[in-house]
Every structure is written in C-alpha cells, then in structure tokens.
TORPA-4810 file (N, C-alpha, C, O; in nm, 3 decimals):
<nodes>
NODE_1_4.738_12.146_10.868_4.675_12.025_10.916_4.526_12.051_10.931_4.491_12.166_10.957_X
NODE_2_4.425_11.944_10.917_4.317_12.000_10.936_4.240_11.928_11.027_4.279_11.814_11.054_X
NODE_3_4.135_11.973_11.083_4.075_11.931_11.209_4.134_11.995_11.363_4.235_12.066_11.366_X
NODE_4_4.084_11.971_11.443_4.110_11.995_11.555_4.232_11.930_11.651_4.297_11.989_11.738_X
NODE_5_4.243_11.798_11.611_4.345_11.723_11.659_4.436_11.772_11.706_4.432_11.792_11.828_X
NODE_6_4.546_11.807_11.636_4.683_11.878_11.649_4.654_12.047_11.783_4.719_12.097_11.875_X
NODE_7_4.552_12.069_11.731_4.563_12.203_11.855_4.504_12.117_11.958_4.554_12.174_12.055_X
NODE_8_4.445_12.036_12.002_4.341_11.980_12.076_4.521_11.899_12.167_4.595_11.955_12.248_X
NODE_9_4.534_11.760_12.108_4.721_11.709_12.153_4.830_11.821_12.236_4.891_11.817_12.343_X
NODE_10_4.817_11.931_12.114_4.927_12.055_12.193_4.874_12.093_12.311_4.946_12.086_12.411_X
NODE_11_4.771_12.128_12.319_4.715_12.219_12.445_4.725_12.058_12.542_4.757_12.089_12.657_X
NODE_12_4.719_11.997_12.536_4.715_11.885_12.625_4.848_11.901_12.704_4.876_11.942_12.817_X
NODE_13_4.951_11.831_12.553_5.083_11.827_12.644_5.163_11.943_12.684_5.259_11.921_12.758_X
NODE_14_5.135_12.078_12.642_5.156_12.212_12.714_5.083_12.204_12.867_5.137_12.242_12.971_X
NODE_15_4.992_12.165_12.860_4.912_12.198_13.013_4.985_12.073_13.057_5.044_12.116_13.156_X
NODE_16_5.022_11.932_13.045_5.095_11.830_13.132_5.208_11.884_13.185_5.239_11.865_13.303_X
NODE_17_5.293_11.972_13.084_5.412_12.048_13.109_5.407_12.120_13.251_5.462_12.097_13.358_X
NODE_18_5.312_12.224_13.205_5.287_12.323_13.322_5.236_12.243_13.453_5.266_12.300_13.557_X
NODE_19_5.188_12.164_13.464_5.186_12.031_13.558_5.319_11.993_13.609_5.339_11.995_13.730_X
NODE_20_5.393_11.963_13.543_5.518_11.898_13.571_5.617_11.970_13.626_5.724_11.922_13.663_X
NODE_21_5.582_12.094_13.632_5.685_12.242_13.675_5.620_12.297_13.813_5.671_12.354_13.910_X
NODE_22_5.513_12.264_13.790_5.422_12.327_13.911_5.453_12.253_14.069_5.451_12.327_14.167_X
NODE_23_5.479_12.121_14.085_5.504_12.042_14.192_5.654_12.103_14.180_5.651_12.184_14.273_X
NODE_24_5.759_12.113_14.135_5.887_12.108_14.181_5.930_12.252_14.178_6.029_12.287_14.114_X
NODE_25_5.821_12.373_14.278_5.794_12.494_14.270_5.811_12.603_14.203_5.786_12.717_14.240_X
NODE_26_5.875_12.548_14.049_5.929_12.651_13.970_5.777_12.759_13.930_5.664_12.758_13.979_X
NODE_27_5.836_12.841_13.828_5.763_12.971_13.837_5.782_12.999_13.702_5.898_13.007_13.662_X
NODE_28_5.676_13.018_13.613_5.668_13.020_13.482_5.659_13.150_13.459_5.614_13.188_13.351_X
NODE_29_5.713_13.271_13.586_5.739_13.398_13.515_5.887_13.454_13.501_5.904_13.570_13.465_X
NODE_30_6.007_13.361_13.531_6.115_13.390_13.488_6.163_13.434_13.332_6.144_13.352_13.243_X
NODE_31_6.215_13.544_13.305_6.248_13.583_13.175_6.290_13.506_13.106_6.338_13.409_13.166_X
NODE_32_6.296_13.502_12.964_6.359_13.435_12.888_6.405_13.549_12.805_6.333_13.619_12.734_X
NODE_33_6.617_13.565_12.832_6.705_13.645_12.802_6.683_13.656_12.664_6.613_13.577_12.600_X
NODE_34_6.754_13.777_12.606_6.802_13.739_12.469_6.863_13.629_12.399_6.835_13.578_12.291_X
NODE_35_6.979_13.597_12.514_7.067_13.489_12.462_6.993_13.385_12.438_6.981_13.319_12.334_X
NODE_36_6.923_13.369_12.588_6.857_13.222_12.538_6.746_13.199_12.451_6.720_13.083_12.417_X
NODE_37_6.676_13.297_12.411_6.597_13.318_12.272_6.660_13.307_12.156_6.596_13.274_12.056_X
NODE_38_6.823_13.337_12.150_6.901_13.326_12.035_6.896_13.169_12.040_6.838_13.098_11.958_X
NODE_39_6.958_13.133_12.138_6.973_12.971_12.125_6.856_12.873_12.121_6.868_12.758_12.078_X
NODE_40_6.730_12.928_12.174_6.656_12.831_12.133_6.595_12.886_11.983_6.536_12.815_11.901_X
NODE_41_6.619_13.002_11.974_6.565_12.997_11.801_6.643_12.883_11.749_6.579_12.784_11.715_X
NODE_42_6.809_12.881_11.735_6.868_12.790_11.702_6.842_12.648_11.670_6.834_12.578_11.569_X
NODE_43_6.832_12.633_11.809_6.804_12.525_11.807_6.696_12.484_11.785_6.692_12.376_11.727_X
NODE_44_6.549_12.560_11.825_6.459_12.490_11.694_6.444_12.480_11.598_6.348_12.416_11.555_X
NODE_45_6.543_12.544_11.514_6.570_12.550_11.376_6.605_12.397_11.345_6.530_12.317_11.289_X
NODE_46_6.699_12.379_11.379_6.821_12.261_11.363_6.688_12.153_11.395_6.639_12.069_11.320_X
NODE_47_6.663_12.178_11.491_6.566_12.034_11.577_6.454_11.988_11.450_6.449_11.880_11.391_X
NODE_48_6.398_12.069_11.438_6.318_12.054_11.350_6.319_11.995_11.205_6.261_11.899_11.155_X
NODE_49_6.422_12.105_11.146_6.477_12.037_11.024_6.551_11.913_11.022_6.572_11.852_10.917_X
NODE_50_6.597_11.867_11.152_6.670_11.735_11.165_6.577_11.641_11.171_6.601_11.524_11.141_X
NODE_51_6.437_11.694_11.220_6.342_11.564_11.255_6.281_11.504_11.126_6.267_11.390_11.083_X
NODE_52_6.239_11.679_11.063_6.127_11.644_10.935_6.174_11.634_10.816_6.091_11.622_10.726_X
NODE_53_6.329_11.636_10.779_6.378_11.602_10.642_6.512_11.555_10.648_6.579_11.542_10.546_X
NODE_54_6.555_11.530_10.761_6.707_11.466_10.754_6.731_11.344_10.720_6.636_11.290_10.777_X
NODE_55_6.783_11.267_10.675_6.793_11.140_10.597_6.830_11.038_10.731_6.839_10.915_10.731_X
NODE_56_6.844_11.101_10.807_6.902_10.964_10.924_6.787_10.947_11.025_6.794_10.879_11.127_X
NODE_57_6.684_11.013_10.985_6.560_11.042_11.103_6.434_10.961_11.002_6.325_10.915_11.039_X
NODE_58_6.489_10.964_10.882_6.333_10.884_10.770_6.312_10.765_10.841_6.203_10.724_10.800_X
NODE_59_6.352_10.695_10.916_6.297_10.556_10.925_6.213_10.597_11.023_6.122_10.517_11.043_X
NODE_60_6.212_10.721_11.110_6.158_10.737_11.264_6.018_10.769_11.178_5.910_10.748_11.233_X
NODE_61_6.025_10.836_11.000_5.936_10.893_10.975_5.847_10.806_10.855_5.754_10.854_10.790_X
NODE_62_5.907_10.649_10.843_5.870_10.560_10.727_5.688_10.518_10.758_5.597_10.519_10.675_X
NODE_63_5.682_10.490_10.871_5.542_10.463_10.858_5.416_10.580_10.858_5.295_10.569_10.878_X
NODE_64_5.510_10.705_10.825_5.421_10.819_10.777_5.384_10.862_10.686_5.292_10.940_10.663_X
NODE_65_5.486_10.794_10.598_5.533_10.887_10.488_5.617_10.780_10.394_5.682_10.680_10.424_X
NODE_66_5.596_10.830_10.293_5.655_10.828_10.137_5.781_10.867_10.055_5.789_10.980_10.006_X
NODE_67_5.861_10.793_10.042_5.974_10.916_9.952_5.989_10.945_9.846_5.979_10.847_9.772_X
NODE_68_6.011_11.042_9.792_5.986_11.134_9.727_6.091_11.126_9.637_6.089_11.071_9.527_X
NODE_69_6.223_11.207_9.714_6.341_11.228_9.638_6.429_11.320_9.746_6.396_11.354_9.859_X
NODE_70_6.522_11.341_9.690_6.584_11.487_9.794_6.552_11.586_9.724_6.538_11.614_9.605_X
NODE_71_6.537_11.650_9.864_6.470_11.807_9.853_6.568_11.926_9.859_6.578_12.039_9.811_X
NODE_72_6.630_11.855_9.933_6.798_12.008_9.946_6.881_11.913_9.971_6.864_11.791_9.981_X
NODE_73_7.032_12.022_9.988_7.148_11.924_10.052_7.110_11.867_10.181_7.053_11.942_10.261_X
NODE_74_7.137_11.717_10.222_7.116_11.668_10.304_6.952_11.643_10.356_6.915_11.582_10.456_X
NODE_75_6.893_11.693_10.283_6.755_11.670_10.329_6.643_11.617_10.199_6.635_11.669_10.087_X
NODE_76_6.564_11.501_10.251_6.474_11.418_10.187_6.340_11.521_10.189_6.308_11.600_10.277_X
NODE_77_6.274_11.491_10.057_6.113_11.518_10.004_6.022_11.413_9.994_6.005_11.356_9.886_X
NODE_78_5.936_11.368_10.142_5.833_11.282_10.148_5.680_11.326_10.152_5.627_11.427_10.199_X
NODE_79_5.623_11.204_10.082_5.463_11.258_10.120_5.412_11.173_10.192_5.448_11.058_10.218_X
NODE_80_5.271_11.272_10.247_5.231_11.217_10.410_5.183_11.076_10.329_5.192_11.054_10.209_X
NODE_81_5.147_11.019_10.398_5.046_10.864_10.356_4.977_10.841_10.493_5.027_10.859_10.604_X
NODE_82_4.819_10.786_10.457_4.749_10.745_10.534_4.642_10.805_10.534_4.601_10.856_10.429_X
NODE_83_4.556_10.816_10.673_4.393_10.904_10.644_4.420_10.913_10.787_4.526_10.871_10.834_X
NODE_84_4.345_10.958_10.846_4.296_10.982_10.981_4.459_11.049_11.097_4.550_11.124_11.061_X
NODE_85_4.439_10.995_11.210_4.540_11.028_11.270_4.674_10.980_11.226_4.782_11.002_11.281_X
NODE_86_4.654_10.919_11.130_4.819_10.861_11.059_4.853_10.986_10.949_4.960_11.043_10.926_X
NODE_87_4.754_11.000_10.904_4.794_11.138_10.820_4.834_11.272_10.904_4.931_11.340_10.870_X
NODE_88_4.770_11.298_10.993_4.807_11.422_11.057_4.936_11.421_11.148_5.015_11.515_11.161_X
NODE_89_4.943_11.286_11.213_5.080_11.259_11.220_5.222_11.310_11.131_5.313_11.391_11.151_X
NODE_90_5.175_11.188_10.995_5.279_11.223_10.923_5.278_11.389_10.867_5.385_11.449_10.869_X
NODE_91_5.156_11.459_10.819_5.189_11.630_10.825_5.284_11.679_10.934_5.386_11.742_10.907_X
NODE_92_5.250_11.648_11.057_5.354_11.706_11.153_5.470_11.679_11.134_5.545_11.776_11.125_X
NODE_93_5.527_11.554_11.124_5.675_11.515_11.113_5.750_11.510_10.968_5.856_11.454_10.941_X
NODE_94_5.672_11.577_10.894_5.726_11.669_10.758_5.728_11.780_10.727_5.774_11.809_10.616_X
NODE_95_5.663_11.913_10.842_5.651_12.025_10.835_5.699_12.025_10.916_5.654_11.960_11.010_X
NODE_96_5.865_12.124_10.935_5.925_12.198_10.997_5.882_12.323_11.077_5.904_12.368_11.190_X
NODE_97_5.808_12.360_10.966_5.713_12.499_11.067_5.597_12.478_11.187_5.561_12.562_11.269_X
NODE_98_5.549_12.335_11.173_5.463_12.291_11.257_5.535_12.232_11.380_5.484_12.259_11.488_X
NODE_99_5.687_12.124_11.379_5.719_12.065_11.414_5.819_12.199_11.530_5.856_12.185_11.647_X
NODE_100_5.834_12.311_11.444_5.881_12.370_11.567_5.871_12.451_11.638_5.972_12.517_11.663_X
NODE_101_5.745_12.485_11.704_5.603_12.477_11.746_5.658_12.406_11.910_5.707_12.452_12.013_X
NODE_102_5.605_12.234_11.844_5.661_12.129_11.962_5.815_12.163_12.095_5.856_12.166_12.211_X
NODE_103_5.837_12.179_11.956_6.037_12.210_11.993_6.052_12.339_12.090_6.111_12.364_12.196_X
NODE_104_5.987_12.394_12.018_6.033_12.521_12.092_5.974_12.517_12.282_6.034_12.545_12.385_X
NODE_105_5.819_12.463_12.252_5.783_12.480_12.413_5.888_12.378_12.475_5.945_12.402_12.580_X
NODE_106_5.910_12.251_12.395_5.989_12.159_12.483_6.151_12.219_12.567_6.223_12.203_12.666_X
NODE_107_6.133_12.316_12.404_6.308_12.426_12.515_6.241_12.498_12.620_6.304_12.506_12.726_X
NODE_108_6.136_12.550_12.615_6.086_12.634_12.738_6.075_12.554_12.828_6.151_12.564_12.924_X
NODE_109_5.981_12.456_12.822_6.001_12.349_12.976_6.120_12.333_13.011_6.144_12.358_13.129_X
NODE_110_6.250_12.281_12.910_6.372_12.255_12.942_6.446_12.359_13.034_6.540_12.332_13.109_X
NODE_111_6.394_12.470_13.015_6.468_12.568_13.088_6.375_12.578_13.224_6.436_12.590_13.330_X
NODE_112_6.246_12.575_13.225_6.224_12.579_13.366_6.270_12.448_13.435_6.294_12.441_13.556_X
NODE_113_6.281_12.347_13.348_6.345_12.191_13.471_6.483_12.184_13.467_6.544_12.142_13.565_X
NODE_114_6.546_12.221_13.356_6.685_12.152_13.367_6.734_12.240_13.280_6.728_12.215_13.160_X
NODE_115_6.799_12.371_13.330_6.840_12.484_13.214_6.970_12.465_13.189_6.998_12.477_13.069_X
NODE_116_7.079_12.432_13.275_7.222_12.428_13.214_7.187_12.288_13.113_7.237_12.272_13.002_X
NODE_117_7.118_12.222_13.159_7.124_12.071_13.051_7.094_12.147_12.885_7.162_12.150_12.782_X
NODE_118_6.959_12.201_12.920_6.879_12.236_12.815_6.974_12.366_12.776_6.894_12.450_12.734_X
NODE_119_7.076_12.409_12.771_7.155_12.557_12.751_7.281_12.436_12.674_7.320_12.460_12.560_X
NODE_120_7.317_12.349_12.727_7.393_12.295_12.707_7.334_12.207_12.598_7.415_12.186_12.508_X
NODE_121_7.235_12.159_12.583_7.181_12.083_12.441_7.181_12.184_12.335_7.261_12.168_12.242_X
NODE_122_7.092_12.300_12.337_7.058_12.400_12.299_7.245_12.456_12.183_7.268_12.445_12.062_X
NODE_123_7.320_12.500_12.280_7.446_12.523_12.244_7.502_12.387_12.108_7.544_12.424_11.999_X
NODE_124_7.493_12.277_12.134_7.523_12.199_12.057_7.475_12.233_11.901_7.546_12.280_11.812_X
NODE_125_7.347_12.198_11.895_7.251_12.241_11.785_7.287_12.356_11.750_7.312_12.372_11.630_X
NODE_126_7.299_12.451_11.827_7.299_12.575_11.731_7.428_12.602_11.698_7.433_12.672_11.596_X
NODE_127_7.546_12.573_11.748_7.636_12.501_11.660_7.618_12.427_11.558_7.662_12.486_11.459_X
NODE_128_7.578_12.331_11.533_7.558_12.231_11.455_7.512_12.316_11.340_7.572_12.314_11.233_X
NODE_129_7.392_12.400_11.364_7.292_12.553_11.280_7.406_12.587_11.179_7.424_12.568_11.059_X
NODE_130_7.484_12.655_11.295_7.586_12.729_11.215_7.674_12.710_11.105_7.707_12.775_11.005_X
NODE_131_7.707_12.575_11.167_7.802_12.499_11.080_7.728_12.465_10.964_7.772_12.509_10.858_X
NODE_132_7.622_12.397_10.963_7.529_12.384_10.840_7.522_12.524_10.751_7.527_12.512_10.629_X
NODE_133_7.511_12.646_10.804_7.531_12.761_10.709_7.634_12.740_10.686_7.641_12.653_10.599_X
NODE_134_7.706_12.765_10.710_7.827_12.813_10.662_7.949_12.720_10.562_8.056_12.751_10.510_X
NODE_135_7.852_12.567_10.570_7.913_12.439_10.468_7.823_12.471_10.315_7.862_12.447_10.201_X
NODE_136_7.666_12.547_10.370_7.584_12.595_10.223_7.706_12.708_10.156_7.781_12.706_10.058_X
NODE_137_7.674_12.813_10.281_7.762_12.918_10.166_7.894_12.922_10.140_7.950_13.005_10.068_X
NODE_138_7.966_12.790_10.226_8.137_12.787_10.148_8.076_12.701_9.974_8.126_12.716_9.863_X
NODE_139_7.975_12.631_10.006_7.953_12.506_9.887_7.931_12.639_9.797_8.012_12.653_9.705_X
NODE_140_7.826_12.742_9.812_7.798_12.816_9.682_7.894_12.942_9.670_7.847_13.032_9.601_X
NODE_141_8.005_12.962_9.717_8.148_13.053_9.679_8.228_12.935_9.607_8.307_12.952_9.514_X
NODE_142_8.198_12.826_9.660_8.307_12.725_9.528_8.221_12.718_9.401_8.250_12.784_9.301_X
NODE_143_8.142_12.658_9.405_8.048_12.662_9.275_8.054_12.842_9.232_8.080_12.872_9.116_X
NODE_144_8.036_12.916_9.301_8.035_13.065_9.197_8.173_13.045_9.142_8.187_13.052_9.020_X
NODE_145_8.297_13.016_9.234_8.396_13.055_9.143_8.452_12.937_9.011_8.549_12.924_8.936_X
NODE_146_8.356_12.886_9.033_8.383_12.811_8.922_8.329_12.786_8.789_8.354_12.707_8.699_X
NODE_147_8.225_12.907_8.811_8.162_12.929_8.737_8.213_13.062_8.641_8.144_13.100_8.546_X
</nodes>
C-alpha cells in the first residue's frame, strides 16, 4: 500500500485498543501461551482469507473492487478500483497478508477482554483451517489417483 495512511489508521486503532483495556484494569503483560499462538495463527489465517477472497464476503468487498475470476478453490481474484482512500481500502481487503495484521491484534485485544469468547471463536476457525486443508489434500490424492 502506499502512503502513510494504513500505518497512520493502525497505530490509531491499536492505541484505542490499549485504551479500551486500560479502564477495565487489565494488563498488557500477560503471556501469550503456545497454544494460544497456535490458535490465533489459525485463526488469522482462516479470518483473513475468508475476508479477502472468499466468495460469500465479495459483496462486503464490491465497492472496492473488481472481479476478476477465481483464483483457487473457493476463493475469488479481484482488482482494487478507485484512487485515494477507496483504493487503499480496497488493497487492504484483498491482501491477506495485510489484512492479517488487523486480525491478529484484534485476537490479542480479544484475549485481554474476553478470552474464553475469543479462545472459543478462535477454536472454531481454526477448525474450519483445518478442515479446509485437509478437503485440498483429500481433493489432490483423488485427482493423483486418477491420474
């Protein structure tokens, strides 16, 4: 993305965050376990790729963007459209690598406000993760053996 915007927005709503944790006395030096690093990798995986190429999320992403075609199983190839903050918009909500970024601090807040919720969302998705592997590589052991 280019310009300042996007780091200029993040640092904003990261510091509102840390605002929002600070009155209800939590403490932003509690660990974050293995486990729950497993699960929020997870789940920003899933989150992300669900936002910026999943076919049931394009309309959230139509006035950004363009379609393209499909890009993988289950997932659409759009281009950004627009100029200014409509363009950098739509970059964000088509890049997965940018978009989970967002995701991920939003699991970190989640766990300092509401961790069984956010453990319990978290768990879903990365289920969901899994299952998505493992529907790719049953799909490409049928296609090998049929080949």
């Amino acid at each position: 993305m280019t310009g300042p915007w996007p780091d200029t927005r993040y640092a904003a709503m990261a510091g509102a965050g840390l605002l929002a944790v600070k009155p209800r006395g939590l403490r932003g030096d509690t660990p974050v376990g293995p486990w729950d690093l497993a699960l929020m990798g997870m789940t920003t995986h899933k989150v992300s790729r669900l936002l910026t190429k999943d076919p049931v999320t394009s309309p959230l992403r139509v006035l950004f963007t363009r379609y393209q075609g499909v890009s993988a199983p289950a997932e659409l190839s759009e281009e950004v459209r627009g100029e200014g903050a409509r363009k950098v918009v739509g970059e964000l909500i088509t890049c997965p690598f940018c978009t989970a970024q967002w995701i991920a601090t939003g699991y970190a807040f989640g766990l300092a406000l509401a961790p069984r919720l956010t453990r319990g969302a978290g768990a879903v998705f990365s289920a969901v993760a899994i299952s998505d592997w493992l529907q790719l590589a049953y799909a490409r052991l049928q296609q090998a053996q049929q080949e």
